[in-house]
VOLUM-852361 format. One record per residue (C-alpha): residue number from 1; residue in one letter; x negated, y negated, z negated. Coordinates in steps of 0.25 Angstrom, whole numbers. Layout:
N
+-----+-----+-------+-------+-------+
:   n : res :    px :    py :    pz :
+-----+-----+-------+-------+-------+
: NUM :   A :     X :     Y :     Z :
...
+-----+-----+-------+-------+-------+
This chain:
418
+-----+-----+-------+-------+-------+
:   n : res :    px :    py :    pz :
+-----+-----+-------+-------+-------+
:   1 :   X :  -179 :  -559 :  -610 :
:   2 :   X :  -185 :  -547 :  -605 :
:   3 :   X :  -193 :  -553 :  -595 :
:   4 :   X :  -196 :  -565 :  -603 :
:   5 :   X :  -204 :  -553 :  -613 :
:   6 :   X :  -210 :  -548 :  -601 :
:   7 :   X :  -216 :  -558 :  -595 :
:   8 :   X :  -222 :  -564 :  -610 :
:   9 :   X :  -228 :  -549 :  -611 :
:  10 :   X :  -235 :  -550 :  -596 :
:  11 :   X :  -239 :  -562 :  -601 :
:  12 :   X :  -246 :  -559 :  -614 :
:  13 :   X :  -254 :  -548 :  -606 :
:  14 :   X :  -266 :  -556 :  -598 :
:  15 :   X :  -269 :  -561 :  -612 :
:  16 :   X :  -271 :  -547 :  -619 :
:  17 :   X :  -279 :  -544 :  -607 :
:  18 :   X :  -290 :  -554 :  -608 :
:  19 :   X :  -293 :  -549 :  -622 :
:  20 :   X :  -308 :  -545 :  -616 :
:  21 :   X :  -310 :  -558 :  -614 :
:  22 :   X :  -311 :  -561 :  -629 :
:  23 :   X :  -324 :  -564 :  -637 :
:  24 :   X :  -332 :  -551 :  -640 :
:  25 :   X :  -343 :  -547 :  -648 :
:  26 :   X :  -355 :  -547 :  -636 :
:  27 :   X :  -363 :  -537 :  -644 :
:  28 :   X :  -378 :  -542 :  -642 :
:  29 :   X :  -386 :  -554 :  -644 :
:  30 :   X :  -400 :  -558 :  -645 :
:  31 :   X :  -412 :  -551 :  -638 :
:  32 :   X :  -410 :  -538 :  -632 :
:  33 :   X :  -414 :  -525 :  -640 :
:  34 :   X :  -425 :  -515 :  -634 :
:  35 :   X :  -425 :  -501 :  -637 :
:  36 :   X :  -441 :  -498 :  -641 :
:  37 :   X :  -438 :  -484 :  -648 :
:  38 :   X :  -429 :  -473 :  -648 :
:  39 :   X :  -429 :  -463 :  -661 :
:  40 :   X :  -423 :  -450 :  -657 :
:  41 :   X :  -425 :  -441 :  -669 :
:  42 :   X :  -430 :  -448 :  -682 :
:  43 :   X :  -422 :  -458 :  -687 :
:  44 :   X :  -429 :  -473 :  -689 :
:  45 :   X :  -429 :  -483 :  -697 :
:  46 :   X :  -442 :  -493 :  -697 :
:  47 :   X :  -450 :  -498 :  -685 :
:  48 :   X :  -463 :  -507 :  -686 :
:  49 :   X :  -472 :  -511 :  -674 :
:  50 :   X :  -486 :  -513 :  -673 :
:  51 :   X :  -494 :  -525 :  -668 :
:  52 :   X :  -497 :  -515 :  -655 :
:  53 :   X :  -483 :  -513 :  -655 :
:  54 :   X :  -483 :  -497 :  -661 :
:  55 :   X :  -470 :  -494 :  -668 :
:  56 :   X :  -468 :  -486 :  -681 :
:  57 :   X :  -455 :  -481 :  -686 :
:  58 :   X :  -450 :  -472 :  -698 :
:  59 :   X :  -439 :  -460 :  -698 :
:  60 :   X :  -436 :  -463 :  -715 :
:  61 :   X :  -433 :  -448 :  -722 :
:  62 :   X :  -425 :  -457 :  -732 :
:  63 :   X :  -412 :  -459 :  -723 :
:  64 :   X :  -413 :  -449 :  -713 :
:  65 :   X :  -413 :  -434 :  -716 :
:  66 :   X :  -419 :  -432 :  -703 :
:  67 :   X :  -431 :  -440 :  -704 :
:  68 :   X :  -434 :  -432 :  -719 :
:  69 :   X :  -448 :  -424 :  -715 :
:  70 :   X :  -443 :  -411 :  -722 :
:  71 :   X :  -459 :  -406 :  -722 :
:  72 :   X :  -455 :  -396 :  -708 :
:  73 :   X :  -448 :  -407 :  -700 :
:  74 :   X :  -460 :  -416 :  -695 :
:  75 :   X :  -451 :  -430 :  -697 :
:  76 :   X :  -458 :  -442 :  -698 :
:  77 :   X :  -454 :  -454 :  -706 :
:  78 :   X :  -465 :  -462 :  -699 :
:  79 :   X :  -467 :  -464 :  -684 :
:  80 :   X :  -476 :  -470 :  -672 :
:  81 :   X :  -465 :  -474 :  -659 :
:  82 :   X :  -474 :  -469 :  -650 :
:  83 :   X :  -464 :  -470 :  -637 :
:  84 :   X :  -450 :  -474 :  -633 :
:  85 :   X :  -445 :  -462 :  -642 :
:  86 :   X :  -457 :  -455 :  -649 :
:  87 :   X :  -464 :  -456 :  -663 :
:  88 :   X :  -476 :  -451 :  -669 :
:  89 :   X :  -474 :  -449 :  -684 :
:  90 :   X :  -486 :  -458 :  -689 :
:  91 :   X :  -496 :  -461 :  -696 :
:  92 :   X :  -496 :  -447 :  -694 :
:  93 :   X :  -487 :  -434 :  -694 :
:  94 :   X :  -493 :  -430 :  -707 :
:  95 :   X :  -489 :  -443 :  -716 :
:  96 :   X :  -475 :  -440 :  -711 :
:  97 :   X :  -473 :  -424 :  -715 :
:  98 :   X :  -473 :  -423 :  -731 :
:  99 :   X :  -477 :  -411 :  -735 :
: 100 :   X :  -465 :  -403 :  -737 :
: 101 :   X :  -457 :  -414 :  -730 :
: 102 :   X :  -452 :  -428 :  -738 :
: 103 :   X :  -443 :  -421 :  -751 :
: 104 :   X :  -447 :  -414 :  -761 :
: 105 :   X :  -439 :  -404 :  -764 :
: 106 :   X :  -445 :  -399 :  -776 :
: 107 :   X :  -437 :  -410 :  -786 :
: 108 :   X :  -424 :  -409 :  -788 :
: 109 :   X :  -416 :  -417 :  -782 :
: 110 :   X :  -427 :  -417 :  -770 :
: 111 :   X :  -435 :  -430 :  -769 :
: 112 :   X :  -445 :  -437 :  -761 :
: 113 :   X :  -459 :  -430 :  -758 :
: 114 :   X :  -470 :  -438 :  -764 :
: 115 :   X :  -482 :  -439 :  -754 :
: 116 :   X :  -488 :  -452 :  -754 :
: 117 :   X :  -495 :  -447 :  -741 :
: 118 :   X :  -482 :  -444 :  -734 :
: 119 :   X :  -470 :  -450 :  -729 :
: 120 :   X :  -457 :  -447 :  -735 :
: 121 :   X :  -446 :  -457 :  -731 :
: 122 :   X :  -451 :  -469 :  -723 :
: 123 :   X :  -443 :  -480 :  -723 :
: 124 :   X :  -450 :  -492 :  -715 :
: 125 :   X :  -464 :  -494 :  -706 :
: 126 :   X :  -469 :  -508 :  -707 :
: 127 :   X :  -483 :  -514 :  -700 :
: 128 :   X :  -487 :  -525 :  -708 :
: 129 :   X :  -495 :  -538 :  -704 :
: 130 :   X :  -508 :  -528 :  -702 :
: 131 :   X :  -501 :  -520 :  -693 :
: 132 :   X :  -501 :  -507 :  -704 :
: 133 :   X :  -489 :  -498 :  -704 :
: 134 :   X :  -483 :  -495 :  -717 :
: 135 :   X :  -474 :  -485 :  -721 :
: 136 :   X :  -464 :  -487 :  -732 :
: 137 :   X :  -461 :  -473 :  -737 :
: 138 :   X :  -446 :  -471 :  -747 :
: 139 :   X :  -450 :  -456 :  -750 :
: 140 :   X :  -436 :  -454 :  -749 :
: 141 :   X :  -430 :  -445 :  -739 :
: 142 :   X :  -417 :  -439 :  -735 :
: 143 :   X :  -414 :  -424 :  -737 :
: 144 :   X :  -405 :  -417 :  -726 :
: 145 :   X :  -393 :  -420 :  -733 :
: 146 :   X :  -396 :  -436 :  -734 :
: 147 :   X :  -399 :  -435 :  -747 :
: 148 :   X :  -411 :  -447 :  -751 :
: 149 :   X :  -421 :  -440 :  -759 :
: 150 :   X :  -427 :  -450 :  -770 :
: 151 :   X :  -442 :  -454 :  -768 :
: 152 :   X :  -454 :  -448 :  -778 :
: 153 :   X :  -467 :  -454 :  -781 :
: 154 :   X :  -476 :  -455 :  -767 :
: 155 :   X :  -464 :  -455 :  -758 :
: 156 :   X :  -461 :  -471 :  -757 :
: 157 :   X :  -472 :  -477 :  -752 :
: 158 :   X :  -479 :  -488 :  -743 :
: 159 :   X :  -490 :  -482 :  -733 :
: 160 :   X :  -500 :  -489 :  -724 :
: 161 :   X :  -504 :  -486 :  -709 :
: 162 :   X :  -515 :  -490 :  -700 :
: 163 :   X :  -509 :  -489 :  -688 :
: 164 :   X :  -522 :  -490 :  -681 :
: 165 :   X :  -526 :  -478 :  -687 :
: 166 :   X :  -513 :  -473 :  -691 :
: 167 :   X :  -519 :  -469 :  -705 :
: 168 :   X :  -511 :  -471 :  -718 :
: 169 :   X :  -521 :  -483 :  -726 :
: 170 :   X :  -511 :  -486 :  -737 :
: 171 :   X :  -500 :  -480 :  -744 :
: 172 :   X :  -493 :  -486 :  -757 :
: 173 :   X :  -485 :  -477 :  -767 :
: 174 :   X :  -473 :  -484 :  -773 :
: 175 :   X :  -471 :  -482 :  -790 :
: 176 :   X :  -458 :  -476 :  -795 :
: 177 :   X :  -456 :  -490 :  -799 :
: 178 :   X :  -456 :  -496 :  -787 :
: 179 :   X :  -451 :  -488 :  -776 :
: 180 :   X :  -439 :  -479 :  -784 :
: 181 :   X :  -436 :  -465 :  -782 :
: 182 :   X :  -424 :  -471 :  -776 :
: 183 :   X :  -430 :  -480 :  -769 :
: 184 :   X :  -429 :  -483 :  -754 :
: 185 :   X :  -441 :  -492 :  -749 :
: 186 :   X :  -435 :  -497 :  -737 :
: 187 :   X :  -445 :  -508 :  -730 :
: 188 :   X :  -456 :  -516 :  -730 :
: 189 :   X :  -464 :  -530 :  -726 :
: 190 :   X :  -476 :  -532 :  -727 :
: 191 :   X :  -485 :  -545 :  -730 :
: 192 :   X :  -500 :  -544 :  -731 :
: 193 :   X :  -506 :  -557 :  -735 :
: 194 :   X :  -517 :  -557 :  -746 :
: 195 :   X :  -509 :  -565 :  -753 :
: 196 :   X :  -497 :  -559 :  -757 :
: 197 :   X :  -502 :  -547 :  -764 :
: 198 :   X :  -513 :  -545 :  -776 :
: 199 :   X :  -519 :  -536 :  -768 :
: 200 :   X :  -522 :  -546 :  -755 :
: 201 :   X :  -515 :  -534 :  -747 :
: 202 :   X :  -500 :  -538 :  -746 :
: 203 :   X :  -488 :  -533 :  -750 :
: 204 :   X :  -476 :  -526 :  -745 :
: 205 :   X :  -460 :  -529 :  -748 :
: 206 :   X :  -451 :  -517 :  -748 :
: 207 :   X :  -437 :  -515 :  -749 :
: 208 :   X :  -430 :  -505 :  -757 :
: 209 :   X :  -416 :  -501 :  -750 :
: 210 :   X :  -413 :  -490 :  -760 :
: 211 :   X :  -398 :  -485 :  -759 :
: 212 :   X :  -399 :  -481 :  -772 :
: 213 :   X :  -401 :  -496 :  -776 :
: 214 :   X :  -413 :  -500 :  -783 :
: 215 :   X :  -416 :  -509 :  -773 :
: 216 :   X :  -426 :  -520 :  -772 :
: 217 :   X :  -441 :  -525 :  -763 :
: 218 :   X :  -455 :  -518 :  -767 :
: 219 :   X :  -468 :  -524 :  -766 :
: 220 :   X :  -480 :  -519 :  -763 :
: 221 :   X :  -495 :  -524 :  -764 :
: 222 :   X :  -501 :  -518 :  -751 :
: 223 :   X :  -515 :  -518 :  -758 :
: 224 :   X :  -511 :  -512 :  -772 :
: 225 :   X :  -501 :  -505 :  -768 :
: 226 :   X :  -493 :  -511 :  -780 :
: 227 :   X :  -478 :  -511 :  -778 :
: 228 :   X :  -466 :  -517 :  -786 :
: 229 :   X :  -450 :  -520 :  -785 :
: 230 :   X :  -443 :  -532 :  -784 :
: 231 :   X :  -428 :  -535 :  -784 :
: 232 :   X :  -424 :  -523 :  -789 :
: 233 :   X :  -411 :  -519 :  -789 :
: 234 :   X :  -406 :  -536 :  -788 :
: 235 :   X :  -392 :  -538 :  -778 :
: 236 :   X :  -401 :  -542 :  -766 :
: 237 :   X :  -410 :  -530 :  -765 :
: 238 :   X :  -396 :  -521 :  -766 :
: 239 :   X :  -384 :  -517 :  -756 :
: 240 :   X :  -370 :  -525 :  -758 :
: 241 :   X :  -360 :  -519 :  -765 :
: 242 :   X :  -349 :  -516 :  -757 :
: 243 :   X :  -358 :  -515 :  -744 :
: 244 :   X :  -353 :  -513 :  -731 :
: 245 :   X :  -361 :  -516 :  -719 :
: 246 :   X :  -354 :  -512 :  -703 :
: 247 :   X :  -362 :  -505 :  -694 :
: 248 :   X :  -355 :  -503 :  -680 :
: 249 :   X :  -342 :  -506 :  -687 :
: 250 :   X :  -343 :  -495 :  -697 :
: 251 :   X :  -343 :  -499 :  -712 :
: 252 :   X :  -356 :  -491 :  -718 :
: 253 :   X :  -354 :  -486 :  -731 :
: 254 :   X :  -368 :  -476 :  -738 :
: 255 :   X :  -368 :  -462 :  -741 :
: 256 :   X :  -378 :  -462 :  -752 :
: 257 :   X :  -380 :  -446 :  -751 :
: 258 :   X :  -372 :  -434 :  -750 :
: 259 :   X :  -359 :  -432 :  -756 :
: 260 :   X :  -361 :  -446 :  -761 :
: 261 :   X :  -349 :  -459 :  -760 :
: 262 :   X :  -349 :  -469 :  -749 :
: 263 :   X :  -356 :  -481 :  -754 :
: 264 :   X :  -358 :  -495 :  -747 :
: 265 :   X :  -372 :  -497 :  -742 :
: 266 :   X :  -381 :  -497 :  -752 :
: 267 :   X :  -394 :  -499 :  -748 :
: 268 :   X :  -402 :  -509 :  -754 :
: 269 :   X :  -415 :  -520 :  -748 :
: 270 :   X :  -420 :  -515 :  -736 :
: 271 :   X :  -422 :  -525 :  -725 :
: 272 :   X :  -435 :  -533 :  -726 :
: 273 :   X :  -445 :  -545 :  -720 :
: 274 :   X :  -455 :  -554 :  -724 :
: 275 :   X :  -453 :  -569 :  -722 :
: 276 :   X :  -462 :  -572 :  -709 :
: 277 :   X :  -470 :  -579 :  -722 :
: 278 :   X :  -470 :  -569 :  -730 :
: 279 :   X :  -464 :  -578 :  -743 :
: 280 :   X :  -449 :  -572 :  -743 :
: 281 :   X :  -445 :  -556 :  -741 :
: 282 :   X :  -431 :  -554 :  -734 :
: 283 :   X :  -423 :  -542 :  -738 :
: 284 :   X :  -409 :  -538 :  -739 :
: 285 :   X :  -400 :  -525 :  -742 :
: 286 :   X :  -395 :  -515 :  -730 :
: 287 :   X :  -383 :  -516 :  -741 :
: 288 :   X :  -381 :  -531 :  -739 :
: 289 :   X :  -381 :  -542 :  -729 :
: 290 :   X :  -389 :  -551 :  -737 :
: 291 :   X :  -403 :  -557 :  -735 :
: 292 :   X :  -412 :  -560 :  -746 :
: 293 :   X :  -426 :  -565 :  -748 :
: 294 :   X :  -435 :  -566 :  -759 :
: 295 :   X :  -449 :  -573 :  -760 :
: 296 :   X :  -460 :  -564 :  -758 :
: 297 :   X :  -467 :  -570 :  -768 :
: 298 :   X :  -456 :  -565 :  -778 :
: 299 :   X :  -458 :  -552 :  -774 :
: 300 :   X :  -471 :  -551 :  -775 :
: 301 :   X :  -471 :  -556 :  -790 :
: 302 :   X :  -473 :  -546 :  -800 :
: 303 :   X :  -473 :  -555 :  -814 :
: 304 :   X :  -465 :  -553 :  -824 :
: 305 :   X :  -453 :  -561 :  -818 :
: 306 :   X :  -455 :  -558 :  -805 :
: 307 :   X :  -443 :  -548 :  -804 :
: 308 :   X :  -434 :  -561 :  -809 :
: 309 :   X :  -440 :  -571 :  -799 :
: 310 :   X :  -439 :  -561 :  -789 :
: 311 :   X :  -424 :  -560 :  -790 :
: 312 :   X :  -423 :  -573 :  -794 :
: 313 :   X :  -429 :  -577 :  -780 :
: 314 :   X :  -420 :  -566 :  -769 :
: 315 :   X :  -414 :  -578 :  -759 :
: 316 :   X :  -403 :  -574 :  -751 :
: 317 :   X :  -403 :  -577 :  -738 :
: 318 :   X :  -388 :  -574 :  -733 :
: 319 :   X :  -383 :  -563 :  -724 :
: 320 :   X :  -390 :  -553 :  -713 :
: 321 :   X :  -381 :  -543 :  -710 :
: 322 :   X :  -383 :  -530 :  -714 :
: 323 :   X :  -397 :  -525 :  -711 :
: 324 :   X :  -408 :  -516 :  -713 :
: 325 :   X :  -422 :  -521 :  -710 :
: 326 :   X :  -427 :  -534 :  -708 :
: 327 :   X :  -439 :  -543 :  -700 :
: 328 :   X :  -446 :  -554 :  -698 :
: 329 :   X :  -452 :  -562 :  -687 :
: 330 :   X :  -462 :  -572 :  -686 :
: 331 :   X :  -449 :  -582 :  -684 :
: 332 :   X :  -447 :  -580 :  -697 :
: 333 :   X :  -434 :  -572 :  -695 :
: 334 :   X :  -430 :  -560 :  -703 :
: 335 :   X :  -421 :  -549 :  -693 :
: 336 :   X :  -413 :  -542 :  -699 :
: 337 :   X :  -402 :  -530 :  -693 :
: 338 :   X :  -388 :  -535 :  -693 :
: 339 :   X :  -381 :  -521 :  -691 :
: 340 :   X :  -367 :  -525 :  -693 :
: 341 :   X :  -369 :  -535 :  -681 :
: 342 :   X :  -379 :  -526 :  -672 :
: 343 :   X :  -388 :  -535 :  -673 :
: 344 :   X :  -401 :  -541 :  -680 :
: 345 :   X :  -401 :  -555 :  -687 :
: 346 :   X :  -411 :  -562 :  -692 :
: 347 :   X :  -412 :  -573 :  -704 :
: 348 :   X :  -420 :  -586 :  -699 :
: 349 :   X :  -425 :  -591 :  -714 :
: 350 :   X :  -428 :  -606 :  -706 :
: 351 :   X :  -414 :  -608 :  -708 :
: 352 :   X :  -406 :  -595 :  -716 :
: 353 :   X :  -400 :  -592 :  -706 :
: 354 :   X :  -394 :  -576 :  -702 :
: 355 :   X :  -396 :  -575 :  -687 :
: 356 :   X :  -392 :  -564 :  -674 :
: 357 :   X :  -403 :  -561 :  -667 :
: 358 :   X :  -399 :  -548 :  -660 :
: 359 :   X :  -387 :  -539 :  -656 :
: 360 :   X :  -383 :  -526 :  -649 :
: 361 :   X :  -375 :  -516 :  -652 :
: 362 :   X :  -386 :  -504 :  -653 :
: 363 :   X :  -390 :  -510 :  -665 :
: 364 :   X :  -384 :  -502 :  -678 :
: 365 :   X :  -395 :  -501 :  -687 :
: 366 :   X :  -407 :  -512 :  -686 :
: 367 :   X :  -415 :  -502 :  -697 :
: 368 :   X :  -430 :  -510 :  -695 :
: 369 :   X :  -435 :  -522 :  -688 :
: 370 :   X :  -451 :  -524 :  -685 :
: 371 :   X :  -454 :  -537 :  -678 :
: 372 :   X :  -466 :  -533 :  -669 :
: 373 :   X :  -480 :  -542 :  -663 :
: 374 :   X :  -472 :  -542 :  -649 :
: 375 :   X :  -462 :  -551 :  -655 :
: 376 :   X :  -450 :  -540 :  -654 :
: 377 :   X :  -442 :  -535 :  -667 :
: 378 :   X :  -441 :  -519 :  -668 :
: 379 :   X :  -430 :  -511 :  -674 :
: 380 :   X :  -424 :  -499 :  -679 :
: 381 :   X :  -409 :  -495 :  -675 :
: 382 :   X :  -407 :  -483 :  -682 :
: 383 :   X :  -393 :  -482 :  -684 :
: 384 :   X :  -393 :  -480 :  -700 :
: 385 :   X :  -378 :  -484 :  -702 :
: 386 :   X :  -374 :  -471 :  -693 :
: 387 :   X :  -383 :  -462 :  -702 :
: 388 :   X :  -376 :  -452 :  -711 :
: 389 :   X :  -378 :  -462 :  -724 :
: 390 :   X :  -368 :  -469 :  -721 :
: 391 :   X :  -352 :  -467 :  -719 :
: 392 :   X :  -348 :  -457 :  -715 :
: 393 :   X :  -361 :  -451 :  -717 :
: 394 :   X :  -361 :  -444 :  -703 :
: 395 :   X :  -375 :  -447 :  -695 :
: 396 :   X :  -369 :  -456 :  -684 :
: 397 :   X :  -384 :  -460 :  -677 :
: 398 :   X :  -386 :  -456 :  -664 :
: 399 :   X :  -400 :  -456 :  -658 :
: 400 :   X :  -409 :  -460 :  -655 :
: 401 :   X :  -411 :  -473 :  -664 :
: 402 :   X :  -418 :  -485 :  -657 :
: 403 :   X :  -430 :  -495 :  -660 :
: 404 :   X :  -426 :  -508 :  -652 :
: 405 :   X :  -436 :  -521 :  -651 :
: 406 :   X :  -429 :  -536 :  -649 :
: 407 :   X :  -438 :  -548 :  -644 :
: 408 :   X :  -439 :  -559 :  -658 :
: 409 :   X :  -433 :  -572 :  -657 :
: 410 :   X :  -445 :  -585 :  -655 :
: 411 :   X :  -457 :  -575 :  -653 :
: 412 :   X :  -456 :  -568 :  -665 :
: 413 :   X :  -465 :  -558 :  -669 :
: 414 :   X :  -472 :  -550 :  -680 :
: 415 :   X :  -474 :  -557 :  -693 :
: 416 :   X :  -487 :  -554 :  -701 :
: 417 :   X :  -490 :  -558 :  -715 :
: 418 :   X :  -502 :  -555 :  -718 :
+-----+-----+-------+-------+-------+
C-alpha cells in the first residue's frame, strides 16, 4: 500500500511543475510608449503641444502643496518643457508669482488670492485650433497641510496666450455664478468656428470635477467672454455612490482633508473631447466608469428650457474604465486612460464600440492626453492614486513623473475645429 502512495505522489509531481506553462497576463500591448519628458520636482498634470511641436505643462497649487507658490517660493503652475527635464515658468515668471503667493491669508478660513493678472491653481493648458495656449486657472490651492482653500472672485479663470509673442491677449473672469467658490474647473476643448457662438469667436466646454459635488460642464463664448452651467449637479456629471476604482491592485478610497473620514472617490466630470465634428461633447466622471455625451448644440442653448432639453439629451455610451482626461483624433476616436488595466482605451463612435489600444505596466496614472500635428498622442503619468489624498493618506510617488508619446492608430492627428 505504501509504495502504491508513493509512487501516485511521484507521479502528481511533473504536473505541478509545469504550472509556468499556464496562461498569463503578457502585460503590454499596442504600440510602444516613449518617454519625452521627465518632471523631477513639480508635480504635472496637463500637457498640450504646439503645431512646431513646443510643449506646455502645468504644476496645479489645488492638489499638490508643493506646487502652492507661497509668495517666497518661486513655483510655477504654468511651464515651457524646454529639454528632456527642464521647464521655463511661462508666459512669464511674473504671471506665475502672486503677490504674496496663491492664499489669502487675511480671511478666515484662508482662501484663494483674487489676481485676475496671476496664477493661483492651474489645472489644464490647452492649444486650440489657432495654435493659442489657454490656461484654465481653479484659484484654488492647497495649504501645507493638504487643506483646499475655496476660490474668491478673480481666482477661476480662462487666460489667452500668443505663444509667438508669449504675451497674455485674453483673459476671461468667471462669475460666482458660474464657477463656485467650491468649484474645481478641471479642463477644456475648444471649438472656434464662427458659427457656434453670438460672438463669431467660438466657445469653450469646461468640466467641473469639484469633490465637494456641484458638478456639471461650463460654457464660454470666447468673444464675450459670457459663460454659463449646464447639468448641474445631474447623476452623469457626478461620482457613483459606493465607488471603488483599483489601481495596481490597491482599492482607492479619498481623504477629503485632514482629520476627515475615508470616502469613496468623489470626484465629479473631468475627462473631456470634442467629436472630430464638433456636434457631440464626450465627458465622464474620475468617479465612474461611464461615458456620456451630450449634443453640443444643447449646451450651447441658453432659452428658458434649455437646462431640460439639456438633461433630457445626456446619451450614454457604455463603460471606459476608470479615467481621467480624454482625446480625440481625426479618426474620430475618443482615448481615454483605463488605469485599472494599465492601459488607454478608446471608444470608436462608428460602431460604439470600447476598445485597448495600449498597455504597459509603467502606466498608473494617464492625467492628460494632447493629440499632436506629428500624428503622436502625449500624456501625463503622474502617479495621482499614490498621492497623500488617498488611503492611507501617505505620499507613495516616487520621482520623477514621466510625459510619454505613443504613435496614433490609421495616420491620426490633430483635430481642428475651427
Amino acid at each position: 500500500m505504501y509504495s502504491k502512495l508513493v509512487l501516485a505522489a511521484s507521479v502528481l509531481i511533473p504536473t505541478f511543475s509545469s504550472a509556468q506553462q499556464l496562461l498569463r497576463d503578457p502585460g503590454v500591448g499596442g504600440p510602444p510608449l516613449e518617454i519625452v519628458h521627465l518632471y523631477n520636482d513639480q508635480w504635472p498634470t496637463g500637457i498640450t503641444v504646439s503645431r512646431s511641436g513646443r510643449k506646455f505643462s502645468n504644476y496645479p497649487a489645488g492638489l499638490d502643496s508643493n506646487n502652492t507658490n507661497t509668495g517666497s517660493n518661486n513655483k510655477y503652475q504654468v511651464a515651457e518643457l524646454t529639454g528632456n527635464s527642464t521647464e521655463t515658468p511661462y508666459p512669464n515668471v511674473s504671471i506665475n508669482n502672486p503677490p504674496g503667493g496663491a492664499v489669502n491669508y487675511t480671511t478666515t478660513p484662508p482662501t484663494g488670492a483674487n489676481y485676475q493678472t496671476h496664477l493661483i491653481g492651474v489645472q489644464s493648458v490647452v492649444l486650440d485650433a489657432r495654435d493659442r495656449l489657454w490656461i484654465l486657472d481653479t484659484g484654488r490651492a492647497q495649504l501645507p497641510d493638504g487643506t483646499l482653500v475655496l476660490a474668491t472672485y478673480g481666482g477661476p479663470k480662462l487666460v489667452g496666450v500668443d505663444i509667438t509673442s508669449n504675451t497674455i491677449i485674453e483673459t476671461i473672469v468667471f462669475p460666482p455664478t458660474v464657477a463656485f467658490p467650491d468649484s474645481y474647473l478641471n479642463d477644456v476643448r475648444f471649438d472656434l468656428r464662427a458659427s457656434v457662438s453670438a460672438s463669431g469667436q467660438g466657445v469653450a466646454y469646461i468640466t467641473d470635477s469639484s469633490s465637494e459635488g456641484r458638478n456639471g460642464i461650463i460654457i464660454v463664448d470666447l468673444g464675450s467672454g459670457e459663460s454659463w452651467r449646464h447639468l448641474d449637479s445631474i447623476p452623469e456629471v457626478r461620482a457613483e455612490r459606493g465607488f471603488v476604482p483599483y489601481v495596481w491592485g490597491q482599492p482607492l478610497y479619498y481623504i477629503p482633508g485632514p482629520g476627515q473620514p475615508l470616502t469613496t472617490v468623489p470626484l465629479g466630470s473631468d475627462g473631456i473631447a470634442l467629436s472630430a465634428d464638433g456636434a457631440d461633447l464626450f465627458f465622464g466622471p474620475v468617479g465612474g466608469r461611464g461615458l456620456f455625451s451630450i449634443s453640443t448644440q444643447r449646451l450651447r442653448d441658453r432659452s428658458a428650457m434649455s437646462e431640460v432639453l439639456a438633461q433630457a439629451g445626456v446619451v450614454y455610451r457604455g463603460q471606459r474604465g476608470v479615467s481621467d482626461g480624454f482625446e480625440t483624433d481625426s479618426n474620430g476616436y475618443v482615448y481615454a486612460g483605463n488605469m485599472e488595466q494599465n492601459a488607454i482605451g478608446f471608444y470608436n463612435p462608428a460602431n460604439g464600440s470600447m476598445g485597448v489600444w495600449v498597455r504597459d505596466p509603467r502606466i498608473s496614472w494617464v492625467d492628460t492626453m494632447s493629440v499632436a500635428s506629428d500624428g503622436y498622442l502625449y500624456f501625463t503619468d503622474n502617479q495621482l492614486a499614490f498621492s497623500r489624498s488617498f488611503y492611507p493618506g501617505t505620499d507613495r510617488r516616487q520621482r520623477p513623473f514621466v510625459l510619454f508619446k505613443v504613435k496614433l492608430p490609421g495616420n491620426g492627428t490633430r483635430v481642428s475645429l475651427v
